[in-house]
VMD Tcl script that draws the C-alpha trace (Angstrom):
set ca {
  {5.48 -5.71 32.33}
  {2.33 -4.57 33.69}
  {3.58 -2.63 37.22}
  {6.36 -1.02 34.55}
  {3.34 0.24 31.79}
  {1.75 1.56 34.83}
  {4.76 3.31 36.24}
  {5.53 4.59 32.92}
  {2.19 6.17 32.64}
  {2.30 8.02 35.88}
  {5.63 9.33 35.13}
  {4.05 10.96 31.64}
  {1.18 12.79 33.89}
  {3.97 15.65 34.80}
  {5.49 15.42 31.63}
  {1.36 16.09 29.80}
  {1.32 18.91 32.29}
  {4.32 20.38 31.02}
  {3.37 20.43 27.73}
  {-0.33 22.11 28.35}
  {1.44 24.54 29.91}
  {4.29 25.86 27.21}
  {1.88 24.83 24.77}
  {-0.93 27.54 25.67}
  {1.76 30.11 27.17}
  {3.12 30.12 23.35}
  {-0.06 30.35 21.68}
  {-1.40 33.28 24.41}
  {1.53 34.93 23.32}
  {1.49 34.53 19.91}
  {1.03 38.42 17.93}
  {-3.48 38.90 16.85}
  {-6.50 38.64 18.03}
  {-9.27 36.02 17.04}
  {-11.86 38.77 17.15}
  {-10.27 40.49 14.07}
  {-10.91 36.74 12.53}
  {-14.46 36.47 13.47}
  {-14.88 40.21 12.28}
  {-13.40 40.43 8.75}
  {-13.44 43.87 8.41}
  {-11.43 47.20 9.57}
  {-14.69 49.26 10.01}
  {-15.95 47.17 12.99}
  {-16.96 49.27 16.11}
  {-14.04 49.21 19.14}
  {-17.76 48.36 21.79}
  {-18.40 45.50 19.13}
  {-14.69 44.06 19.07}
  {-14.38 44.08 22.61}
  {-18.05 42.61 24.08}
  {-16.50 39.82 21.80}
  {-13.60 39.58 22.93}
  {-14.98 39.38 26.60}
  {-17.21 36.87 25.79}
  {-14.86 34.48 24.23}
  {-12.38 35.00 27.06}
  {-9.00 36.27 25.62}
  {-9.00 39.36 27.65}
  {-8.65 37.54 30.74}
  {-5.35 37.30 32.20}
  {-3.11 34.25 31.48}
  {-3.73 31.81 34.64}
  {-7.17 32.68 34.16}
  {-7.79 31.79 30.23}
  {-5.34 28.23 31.39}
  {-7.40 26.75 34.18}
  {-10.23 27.60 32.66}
  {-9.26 25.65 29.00}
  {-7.94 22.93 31.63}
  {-10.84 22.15 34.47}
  {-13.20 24.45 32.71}
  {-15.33 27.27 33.68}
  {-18.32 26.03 35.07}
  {-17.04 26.27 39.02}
  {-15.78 29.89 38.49}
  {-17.51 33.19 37.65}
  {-16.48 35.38 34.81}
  {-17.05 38.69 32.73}
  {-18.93 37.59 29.73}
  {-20.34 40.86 28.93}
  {-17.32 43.51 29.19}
  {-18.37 45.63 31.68}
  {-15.53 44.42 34.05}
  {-17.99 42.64 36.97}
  {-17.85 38.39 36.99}
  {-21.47 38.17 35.60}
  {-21.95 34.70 34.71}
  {-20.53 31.26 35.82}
  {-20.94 29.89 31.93}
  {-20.61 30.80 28.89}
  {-23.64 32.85 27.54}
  {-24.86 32.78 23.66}
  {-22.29 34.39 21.89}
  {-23.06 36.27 18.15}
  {-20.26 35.64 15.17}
  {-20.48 36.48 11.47}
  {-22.94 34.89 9.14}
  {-20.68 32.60 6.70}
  {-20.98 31.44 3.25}
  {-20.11 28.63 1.47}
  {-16.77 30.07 0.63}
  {-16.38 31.26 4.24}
  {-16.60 34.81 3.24}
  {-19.31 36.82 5.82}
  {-22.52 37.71 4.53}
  {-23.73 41.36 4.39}
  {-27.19 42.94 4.48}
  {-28.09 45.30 1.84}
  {-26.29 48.45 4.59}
  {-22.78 45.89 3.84}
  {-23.18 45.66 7.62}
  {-22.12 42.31 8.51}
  {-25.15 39.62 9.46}
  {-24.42 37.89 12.90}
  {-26.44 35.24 14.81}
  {-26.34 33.98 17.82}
  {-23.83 30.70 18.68}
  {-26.05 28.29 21.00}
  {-25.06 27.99 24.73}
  {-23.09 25.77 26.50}
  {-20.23 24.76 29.39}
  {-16.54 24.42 28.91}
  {-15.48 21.34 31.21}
  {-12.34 21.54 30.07}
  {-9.84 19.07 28.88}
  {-9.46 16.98 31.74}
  {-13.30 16.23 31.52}
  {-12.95 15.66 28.02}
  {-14.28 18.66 26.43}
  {-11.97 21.33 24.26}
  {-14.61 23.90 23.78}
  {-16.02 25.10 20.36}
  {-13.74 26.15 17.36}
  {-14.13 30.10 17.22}
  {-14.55 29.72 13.59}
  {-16.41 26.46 12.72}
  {-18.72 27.24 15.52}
  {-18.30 23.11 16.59}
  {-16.46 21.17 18.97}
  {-12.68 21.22 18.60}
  {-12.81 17.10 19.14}
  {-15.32 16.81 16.67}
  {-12.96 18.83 13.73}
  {-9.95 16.34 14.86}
  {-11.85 13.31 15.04}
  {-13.47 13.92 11.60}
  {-10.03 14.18 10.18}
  {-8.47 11.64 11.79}
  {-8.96 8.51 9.68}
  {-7.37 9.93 6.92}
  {-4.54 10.57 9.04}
  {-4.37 7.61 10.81}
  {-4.47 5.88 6.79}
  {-1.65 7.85 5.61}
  {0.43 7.47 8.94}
  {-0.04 3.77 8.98}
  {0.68 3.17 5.60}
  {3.92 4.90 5.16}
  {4.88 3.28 8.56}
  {4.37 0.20 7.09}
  {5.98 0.69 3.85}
  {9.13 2.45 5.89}
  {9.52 -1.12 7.83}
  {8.68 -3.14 4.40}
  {12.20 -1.21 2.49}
  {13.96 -0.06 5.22}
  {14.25 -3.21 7.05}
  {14.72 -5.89 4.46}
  {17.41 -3.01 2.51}
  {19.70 -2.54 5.71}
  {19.65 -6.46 6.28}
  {20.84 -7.04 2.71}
  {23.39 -4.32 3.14}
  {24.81 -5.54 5.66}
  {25.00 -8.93 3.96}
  {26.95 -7.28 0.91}
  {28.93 -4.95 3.06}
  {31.19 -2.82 0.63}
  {29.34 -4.22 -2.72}
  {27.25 -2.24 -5.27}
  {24.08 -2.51 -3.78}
  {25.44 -1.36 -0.09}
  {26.89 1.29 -1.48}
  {24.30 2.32 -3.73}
  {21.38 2.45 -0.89}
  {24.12 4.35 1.59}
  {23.84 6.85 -1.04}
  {19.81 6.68 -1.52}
  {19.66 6.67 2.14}
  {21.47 10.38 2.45}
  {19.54 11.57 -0.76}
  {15.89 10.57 0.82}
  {17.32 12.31 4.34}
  {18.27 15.29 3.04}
  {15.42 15.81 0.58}
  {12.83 18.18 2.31}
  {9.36 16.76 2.12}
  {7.99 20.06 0.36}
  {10.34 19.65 -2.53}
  {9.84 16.08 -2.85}
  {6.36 16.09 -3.17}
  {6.20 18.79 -5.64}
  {8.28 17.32 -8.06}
  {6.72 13.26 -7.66}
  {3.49 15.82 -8.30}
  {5.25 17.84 -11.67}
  {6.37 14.15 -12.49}
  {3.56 11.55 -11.84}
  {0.55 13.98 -11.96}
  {1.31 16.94 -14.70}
  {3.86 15.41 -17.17}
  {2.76 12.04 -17.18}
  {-0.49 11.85 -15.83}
  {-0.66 8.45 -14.23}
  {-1.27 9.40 -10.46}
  {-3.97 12.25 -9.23}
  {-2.30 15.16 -8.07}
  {-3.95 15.87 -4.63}
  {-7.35 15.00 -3.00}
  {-8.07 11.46 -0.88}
  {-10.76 10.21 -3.76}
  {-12.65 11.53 -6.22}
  {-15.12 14.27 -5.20}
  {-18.93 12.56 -4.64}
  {-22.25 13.66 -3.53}
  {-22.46 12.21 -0.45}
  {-18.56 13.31 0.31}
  {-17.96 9.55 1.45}
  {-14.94 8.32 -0.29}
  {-14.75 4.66 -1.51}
  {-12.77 1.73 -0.15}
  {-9.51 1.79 0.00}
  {-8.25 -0.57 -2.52}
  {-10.71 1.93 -5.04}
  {-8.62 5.04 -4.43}
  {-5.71 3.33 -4.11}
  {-3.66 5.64 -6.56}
  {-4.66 8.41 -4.60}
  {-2.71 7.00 -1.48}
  {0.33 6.45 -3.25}
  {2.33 9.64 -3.82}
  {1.78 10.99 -0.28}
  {3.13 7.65 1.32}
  {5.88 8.00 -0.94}
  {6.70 11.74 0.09}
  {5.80 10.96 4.08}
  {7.98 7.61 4.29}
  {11.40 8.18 2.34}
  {12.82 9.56 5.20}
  {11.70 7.17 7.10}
  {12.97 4.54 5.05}
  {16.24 6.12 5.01}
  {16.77 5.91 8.74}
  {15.37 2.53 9.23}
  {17.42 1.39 6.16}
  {20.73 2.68 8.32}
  {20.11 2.20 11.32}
  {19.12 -2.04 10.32}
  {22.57 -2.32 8.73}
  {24.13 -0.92 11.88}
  {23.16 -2.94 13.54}
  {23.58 -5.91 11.62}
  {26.82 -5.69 11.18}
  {27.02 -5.82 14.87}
  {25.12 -8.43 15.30}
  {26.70 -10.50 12.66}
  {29.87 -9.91 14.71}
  {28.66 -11.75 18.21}
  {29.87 -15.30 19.29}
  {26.76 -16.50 18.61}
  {26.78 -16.22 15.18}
  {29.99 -17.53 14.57}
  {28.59 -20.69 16.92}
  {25.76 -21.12 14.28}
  {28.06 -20.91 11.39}
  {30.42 -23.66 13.13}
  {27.16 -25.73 13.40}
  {26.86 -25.93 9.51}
  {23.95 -23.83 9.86}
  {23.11 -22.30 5.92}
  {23.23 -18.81 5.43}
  {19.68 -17.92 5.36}
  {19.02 -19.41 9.01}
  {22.03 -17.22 10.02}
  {20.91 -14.16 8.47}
  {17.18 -14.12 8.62}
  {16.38 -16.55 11.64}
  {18.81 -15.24 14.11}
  {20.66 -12.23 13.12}
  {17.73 -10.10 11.61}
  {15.91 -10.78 15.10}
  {18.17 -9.65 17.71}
  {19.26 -6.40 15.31}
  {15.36 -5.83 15.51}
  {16.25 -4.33 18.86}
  {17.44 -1.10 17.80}
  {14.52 -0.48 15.56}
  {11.74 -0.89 18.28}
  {14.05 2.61 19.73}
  {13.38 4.54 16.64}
  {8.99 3.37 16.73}
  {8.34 6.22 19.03}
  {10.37 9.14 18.03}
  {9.00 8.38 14.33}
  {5.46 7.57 15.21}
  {5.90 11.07 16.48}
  {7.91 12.65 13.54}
  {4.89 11.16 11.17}
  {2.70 13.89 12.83}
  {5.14 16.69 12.11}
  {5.52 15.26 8.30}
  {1.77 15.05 7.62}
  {0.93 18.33 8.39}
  {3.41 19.14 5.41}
  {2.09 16.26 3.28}
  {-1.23 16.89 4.05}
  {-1.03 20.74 2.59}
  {0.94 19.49 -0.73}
  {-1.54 16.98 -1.62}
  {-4.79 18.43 -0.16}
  {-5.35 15.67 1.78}
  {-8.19 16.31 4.43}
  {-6.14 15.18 7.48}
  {-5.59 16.41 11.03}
  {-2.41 18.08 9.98}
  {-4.38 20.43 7.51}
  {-7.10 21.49 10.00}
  {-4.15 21.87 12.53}
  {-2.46 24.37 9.32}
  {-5.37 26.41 8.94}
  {-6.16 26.37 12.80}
  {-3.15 28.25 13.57}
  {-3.49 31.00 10.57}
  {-7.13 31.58 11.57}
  {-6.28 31.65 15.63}
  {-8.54 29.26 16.35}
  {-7.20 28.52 19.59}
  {-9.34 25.22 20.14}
  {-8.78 23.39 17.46}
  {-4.69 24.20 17.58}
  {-4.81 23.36 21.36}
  {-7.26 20.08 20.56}
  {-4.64 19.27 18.21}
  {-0.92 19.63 20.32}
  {-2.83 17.35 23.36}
  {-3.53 14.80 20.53}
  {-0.08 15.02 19.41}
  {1.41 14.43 23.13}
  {-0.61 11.56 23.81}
  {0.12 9.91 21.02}
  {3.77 10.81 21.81}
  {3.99 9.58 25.12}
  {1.97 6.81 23.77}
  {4.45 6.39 20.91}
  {7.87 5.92 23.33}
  {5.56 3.64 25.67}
  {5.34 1.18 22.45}
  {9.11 1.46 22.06}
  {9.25 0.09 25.32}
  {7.01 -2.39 24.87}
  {8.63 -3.58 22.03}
  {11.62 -4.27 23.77}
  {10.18 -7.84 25.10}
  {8.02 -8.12 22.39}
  {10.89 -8.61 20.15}
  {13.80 -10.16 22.65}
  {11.89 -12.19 25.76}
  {15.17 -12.02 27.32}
  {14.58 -8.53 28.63}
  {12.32 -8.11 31.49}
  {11.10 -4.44 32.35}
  {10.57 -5.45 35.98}
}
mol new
graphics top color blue
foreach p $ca { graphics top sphere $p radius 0.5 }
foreach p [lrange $ca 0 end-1] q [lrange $ca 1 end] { graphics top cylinder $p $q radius 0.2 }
display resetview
């Protein structure tokens, strides 16, 4: 197991190159300019617009801006003050808009925009750990993501863990009661939560559970405080709810199908029909030896949905204001703040290569019979 989790993970180096690569080509392609974010106005000098633009680095041709975001820029020399000579092997203090609270620039009494200087630093580049400062939020692109992340990671897990709690034990039972009510009835839920967008789902458990009847809060991870710490999680458990709800059912859905799959398969193997000749009851059948060996499929579907979760929270996340990754990763890419949305896709693919490892993994977690060697 250990030689194959090691041979798996030098595989994924090529395949984490591949995906820096279409990753920033997309985004360097991608219509604006971050200067006209930093500079919210249409009066702003040309000089002004470009010194800025020089200094942050998105003038420089393509390989250029990608090996430096990559291995950084403090072995190579580069124009930092637009006047088209490599000046400066680092990057020199930079000036962006004043902000207020509302994020709105601040003007003098002249309604000339007030700037100050961003402090100094080196870009080591991602391979050395370091994704630069957002353009915007003037802080490290890690920093943004990591501050976001538990409430992510506490929405992800739980509506993984509710998806396995209903899917699972609702494809076992039918496939138990093949062709009854109750198989028939969750066939039926099972197309209805896969064809339900998340959007639409959300908003009406919101109309529902928040405006008509009032019983759940309506968006938010806790109740606003002073110190912007939100309680323990069993306090603020009601705010958790609805968001699982909307992030899981499809989830639930497949893992609901794909279980009675394959226990109908299972439940078809000499095995079972051994254990049945043994005068084994029902239950054992079912529960102690069936359920296990149809597990098999479902360790398959761990990675590709621990990966889907991250495409379904950014949704979530924007319905019900919760102050996740998938939010900042939102706003990131309206506001072209190419650090933060670049922090955020190399997150993603780890955990996605990550993700199918697990599925792997799970393989002789679940059936010892299988040896990855």
């Amino acid at each position: 197991m250990t030689k194959y989790i090691i041979r798996r993970l030098i595989q994924a180096i090529p395949t984490f190159f591949g995906i820096t690569l279409i990753s920033y080509l997309l985004l360097w392609a991608s219509p604006g300019s971050v200067a006209d974010r930093l500079f919210f106005g249409p009066n702003i000098r040309p000089d002004v617009k470009a010194r800025l633009s020089a200094e942050l680095g998105i003038n420089d041709p393509f390989p250029i801006q990608y090996l430096r975001w990559l291995a950084g820029d403090d072995w190579m020399r580069r124009d930092t003050d637009g006047d088209g000579l490599a000046d400066q092997a680092f990057l020199v203090a930079l000036e962006a808009p004043e902000l207020d609270r509302s994020g709105k620039p601040v003007r003098d009494e002249n309604g000339e925009i007030v700037t100050r200087p961003l402090p100094p630093g080196k870009n080591r580049g991602i391979l050395r750990g370091d994704f630069s400062n957002s353009f915007l939020k003037r802080r490290p692109a890690m920093n943004l993501i990591m501050d976001s992340l538990p409430a992510t990671l506490e929405l992800g897990v739980a509506s993984l863990v509710f998806s396995l709690t209903i899917g699972i034990p609702v494809g076992v039972f039918s496939a138990i009661a093949r062709g009854r009510l109750f198989d028939n009835s969750s066939r039926v839920m099972a197309v209805l939560l896969n064809a339900i967008p998340n959007f639409w789902l959300g908003l009406v458990l919101i109309l529902i559970f928040g405006s008509a009847l009032g019983w759940l809060p309506m968006g938010g991870r806790c109740e606003p405080t002073l110190t912007g710490v939100c309680p323990s999680l069993p306090e603020r458990l009601k705010y958790l709810l609805l968001p699982m709800i909307v992030l899981s059912a499809t989830n639930v859905a497949i893992f609901s199908r794909f279980m009675r799959t394959s226990m109908l398969e299972v439940m078809n193997q000499d095995y079972i029909r051994t254990a049945r000749a043994k005068g084994l009851s029902d239950r054992q059948v079912y529960f102690k030896h069936a359920t296990r060996n149809a597990l098999i499929p479902i360790a398959t579907l761990l990675g590709p949905i621990i990966t889907g979760l991250w495409g379904g929270a950014i949704v979530t996340e924007v319905i019900f204001s919760w102050p996740g990754v998938g939010r900042v990763a939102l706003q990131s890419v309206i506001q072209l703040d190419y650090p933060v949305v670049m922090a955020v896709v190399i997150f993603a693919s780890v955990s996605t290569i990550l993700g199918f490892l697990l599925s792997d993994i799970m393989y002789a977690l679940i059936d010892p019979r299988i040896r990855m060697e």
